[in-house]
N, C-alpha and C positions, 0 to 999 in steps of 0.2 A: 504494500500500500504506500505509505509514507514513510521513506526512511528515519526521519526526525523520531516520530511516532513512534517507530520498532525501536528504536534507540531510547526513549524514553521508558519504554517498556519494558525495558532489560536489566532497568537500574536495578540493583541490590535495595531488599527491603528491609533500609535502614531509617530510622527516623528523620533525616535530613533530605528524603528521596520521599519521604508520605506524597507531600504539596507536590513534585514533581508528579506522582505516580495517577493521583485523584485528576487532575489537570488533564493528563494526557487521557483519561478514560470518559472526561467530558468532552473534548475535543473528537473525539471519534466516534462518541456517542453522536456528535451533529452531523458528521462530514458522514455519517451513516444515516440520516437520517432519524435517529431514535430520540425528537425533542422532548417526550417523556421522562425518560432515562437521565436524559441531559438536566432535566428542570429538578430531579429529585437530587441531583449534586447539586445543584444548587442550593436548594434545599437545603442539605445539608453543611454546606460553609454557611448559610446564613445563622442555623442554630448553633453552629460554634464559632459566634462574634465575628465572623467577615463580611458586614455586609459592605467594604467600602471596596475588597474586591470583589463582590458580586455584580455592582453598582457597574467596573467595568465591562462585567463579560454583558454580551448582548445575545440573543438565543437569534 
């Protein structure tokens, strides 16, 4: 698919790779089509206190 994307996907699931790891499965969640999927990450960074990065992402 997206190199970037497989490359993100591959990080080692360590605490400083979470944010990386969530990101990349929202991102592929749209570029796939599944705005559902997508909305419930969001969703979910907004229940734990992000909503100033939610604010940027646009669905």
């Amino acid at each position: 698919m997206y190199r970037s994307i497989d490359r993100l996907k591959n990080l080692n699931e360590e605490p400083k790779n979470c944010f990386a790891k969530i990101m990349v499965n929202y991102y592929q969640c749209i570029l796939e089509g599944d705005l559902l999927k997508g909305q419930k990450i969001l969703d979910f960074l907004r229940e734990n206190g992000m909503d100033e990065i939610v604010a940027k992402i646009k669905i």
